[in-house]
C-alpha positions as CSV (number, residue, x, y, z in Angstrom):
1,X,-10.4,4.9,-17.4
2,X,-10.4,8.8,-17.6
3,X,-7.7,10.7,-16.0
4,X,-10.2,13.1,-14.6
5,X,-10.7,12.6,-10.7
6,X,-13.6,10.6,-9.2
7,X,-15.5,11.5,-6.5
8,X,-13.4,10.7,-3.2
9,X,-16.7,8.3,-2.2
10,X,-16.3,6.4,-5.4
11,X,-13.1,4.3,-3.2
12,X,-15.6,2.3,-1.4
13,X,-16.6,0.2,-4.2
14,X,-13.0,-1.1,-4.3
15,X,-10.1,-3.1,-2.0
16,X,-7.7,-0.9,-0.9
17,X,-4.3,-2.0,-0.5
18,X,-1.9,-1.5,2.4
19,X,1.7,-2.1,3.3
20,X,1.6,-4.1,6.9
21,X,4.9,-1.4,7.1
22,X,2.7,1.6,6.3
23,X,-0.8,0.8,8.2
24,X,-1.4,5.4,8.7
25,X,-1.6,5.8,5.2
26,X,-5.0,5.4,4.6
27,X,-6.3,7.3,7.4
28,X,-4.1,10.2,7.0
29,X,-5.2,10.2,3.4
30,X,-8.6,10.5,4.2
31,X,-8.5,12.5,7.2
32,X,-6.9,14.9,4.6
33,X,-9.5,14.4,1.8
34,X,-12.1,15.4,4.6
35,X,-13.3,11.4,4.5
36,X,-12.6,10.4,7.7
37,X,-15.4,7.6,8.1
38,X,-14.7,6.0,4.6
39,X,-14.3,2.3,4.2
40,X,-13.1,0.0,1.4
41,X,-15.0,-2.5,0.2
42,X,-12.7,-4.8,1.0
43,X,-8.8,-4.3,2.7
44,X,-6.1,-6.4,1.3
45,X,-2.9,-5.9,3.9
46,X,0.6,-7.2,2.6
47,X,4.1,-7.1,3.7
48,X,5.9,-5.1,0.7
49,X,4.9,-2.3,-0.4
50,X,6.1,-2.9,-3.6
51,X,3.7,-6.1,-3.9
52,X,1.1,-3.1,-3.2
53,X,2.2,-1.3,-6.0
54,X,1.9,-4.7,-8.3
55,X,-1.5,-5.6,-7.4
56,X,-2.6,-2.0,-8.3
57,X,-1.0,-2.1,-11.6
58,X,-2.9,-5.8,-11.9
59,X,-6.2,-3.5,-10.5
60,X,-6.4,-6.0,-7.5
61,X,-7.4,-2.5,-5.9
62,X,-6.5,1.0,-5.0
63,X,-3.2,2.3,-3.7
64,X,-1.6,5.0,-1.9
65,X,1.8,5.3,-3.7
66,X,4.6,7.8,-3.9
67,X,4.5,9.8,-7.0
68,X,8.1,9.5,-7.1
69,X,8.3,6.2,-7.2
70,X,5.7,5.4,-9.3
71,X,6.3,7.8,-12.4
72,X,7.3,5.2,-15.3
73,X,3.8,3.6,-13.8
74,X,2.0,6.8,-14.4
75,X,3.8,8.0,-17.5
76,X,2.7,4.9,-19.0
77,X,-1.0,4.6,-18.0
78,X,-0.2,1.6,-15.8
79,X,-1.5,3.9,-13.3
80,X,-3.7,6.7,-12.9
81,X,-5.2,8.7,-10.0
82,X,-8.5,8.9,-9.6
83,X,-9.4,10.6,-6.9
84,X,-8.0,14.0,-5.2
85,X,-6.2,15.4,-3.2
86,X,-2.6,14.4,-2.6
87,X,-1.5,13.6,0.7
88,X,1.8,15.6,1.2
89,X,4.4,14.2,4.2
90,X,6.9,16.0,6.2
91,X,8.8,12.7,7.0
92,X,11.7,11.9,5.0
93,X,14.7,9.7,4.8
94,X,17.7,10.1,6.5
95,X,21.2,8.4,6.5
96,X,22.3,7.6,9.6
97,X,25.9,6.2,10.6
98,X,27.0,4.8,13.8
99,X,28.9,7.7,15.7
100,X,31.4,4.9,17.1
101,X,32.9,4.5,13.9
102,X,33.9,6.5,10.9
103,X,32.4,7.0,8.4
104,X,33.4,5.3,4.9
105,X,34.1,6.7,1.5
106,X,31.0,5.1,0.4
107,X,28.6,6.1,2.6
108,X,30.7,9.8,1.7
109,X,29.6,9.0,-1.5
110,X,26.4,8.0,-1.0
111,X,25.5,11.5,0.8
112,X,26.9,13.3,-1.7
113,X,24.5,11.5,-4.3
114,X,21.6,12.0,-2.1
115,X,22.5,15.6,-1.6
116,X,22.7,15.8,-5.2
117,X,19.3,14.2,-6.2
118,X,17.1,15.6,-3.3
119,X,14.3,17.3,-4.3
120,X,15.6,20.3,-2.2
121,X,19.2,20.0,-2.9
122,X,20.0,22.9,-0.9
123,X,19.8,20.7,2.1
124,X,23.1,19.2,3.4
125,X,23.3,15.9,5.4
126,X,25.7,16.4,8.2
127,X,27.7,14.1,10.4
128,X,29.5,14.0,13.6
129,X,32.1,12.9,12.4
130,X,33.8,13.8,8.8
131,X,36.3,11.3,9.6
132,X,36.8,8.8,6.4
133,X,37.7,5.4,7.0
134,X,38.6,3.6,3.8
């Protein structure tokens, strides 16, 4: 397949796939292409989204993925995407830690790693409580 984009219509020839764990993702996605009414030929739901992911790359069907996640899987052709635009989120992950206990040197650790590799890494993850328990 070519990398150039498909028309956004061209998906309802195909299964999409879903994560049981992530069932807005198609609709925001096409609320955002301007494809509100669109459906799939078929809809294939399953638990993990990684198992999403792997029946894309098998071309079960389409997938919403995270480009992040995904790049070996696009570097290498596995995957491609067809169709435009991208669907950009203002969620994120977060690290939380009960504020009943202190907080361990690993978990210390592991904000400073997330800090590090952020895509915005000017952010800082803050605590209540700076308190290190070993």
């Amino acid at each position: 397949m070519s990398g150039v984009p498909y028309p956004v219509d061209s998906l309802t020839r195909f299964t999409w796939l879903h994560s049981s764990q992530r069932r807005t993702d198609w609709r925001d996605w096409l609320r955002e292409a301007d494809a509100p009414d669109l459906t799939p030929a078929f809809d294939m739901v399953v638990e993990e989204l990684s198992v999403v992911y792997r029946l894309a790359v098998s071309g079960v069907g389409v997938a919403l993925g995270n480009r992040q996640y995904l790049q070996e899987d696009l570097a290498s052709h596995r995957l491609f995407e067809p169709v435009t635009p991208i669907l950009k989120r203002e969620a994120g992950y977060f690290l939380l830690w009960s504020s009943q206990r202190p907080i361990t040197s690993a978990a210390l650790l592991l904000r400073e790693w997330l800090c590090e590799t952020s895509a915005d890494p000017t952010r800082s993850l803050k605590s209540k409580s700076e308190n290190v328990a070993a």
